[in-house]
N, C-alpha and C positions, 0 to 999 in steps of 0.2 A: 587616741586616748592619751592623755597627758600624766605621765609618772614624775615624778619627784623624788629622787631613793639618798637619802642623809647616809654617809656613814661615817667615823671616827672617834665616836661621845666614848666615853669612859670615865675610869676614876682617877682623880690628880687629885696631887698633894694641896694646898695653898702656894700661891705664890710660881706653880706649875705651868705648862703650854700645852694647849691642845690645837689639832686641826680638823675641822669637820670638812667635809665634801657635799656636795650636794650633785646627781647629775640627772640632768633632765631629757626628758623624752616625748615626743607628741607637740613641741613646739617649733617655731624658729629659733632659738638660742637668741642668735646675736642681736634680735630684732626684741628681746622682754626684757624688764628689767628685772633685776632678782632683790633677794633681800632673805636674811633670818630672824626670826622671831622667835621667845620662851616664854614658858607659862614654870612656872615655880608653883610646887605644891601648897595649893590653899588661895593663892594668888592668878590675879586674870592674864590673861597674856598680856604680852609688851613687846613690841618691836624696837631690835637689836641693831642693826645695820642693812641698810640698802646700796645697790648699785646700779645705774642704769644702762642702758647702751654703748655712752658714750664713755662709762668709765669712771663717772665721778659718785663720790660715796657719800654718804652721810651715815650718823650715829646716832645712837641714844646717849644721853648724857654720863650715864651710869657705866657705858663702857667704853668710853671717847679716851683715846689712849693707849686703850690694850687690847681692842682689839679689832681687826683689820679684816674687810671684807673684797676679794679678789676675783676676777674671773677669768676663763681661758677658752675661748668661743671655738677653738680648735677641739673643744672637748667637752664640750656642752657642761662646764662644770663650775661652779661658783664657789669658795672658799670663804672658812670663815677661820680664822687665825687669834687664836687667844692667848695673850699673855697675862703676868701676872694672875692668875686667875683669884678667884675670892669665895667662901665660901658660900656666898650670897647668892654667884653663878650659876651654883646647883638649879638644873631645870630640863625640861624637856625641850631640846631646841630642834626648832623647826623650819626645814625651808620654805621659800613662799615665792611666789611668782603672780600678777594678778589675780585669778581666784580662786589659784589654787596651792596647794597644802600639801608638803612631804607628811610622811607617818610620823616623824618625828626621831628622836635620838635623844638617849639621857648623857645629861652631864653632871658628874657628881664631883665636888670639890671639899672636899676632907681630908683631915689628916690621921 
């Protein structure tokens, strides 16, 4: 069975840093590529940042800059690093792994 368990969403100021976790279970690790995705209330999801095997990342345009998706195959765990944050980042962020789906985690960005 394949888990996905996100933890470290909260609330930040504007212009704030958070770090989410993601740590997975039921798969090979070093062998999937990972990736987060949010879904903003009222709005469809969008994927955020990806990483694959080999370590290289790509972004969405919207957060190309600030923020930073990382992994650590010693610990089956993928990071997501956010700087600057904006209050527009407010969302339920989600890990993902081929077809499958962490519960999620909110992130609220208000002051």
């Amino acid at each position: 069975q394949v888990q996905l368990v996100e933890s470290g969403g909260g609330l930040v100021q504007p212009g704030g840093s958070l770090r989410l976790s993601c740590t997975a279970s039921g798969i090979i690790f070093s062998l999937a590529g990972m990736g987060w995705d949010r879904q903003a209330p009222g709005k469809a999801r969008e994927w955020v940042a990806r990483i694959n095997t080999g370590g290289t990342t790509k972004y969405a345009d919207s957060v190309k800059g600030r923020f930073t998706i990382s992994r650590d195959n010693a610990k089956n765990t993928v990071y997501l690093h956010m700087n600057s944050l904006k209050p527009e980042d407010t969302a339920v962020y989600y890990c993902v792994s081929n077809i499958w789906r962490g519960q999620g985690i909110q992130v609220t960005v208000s002051s």
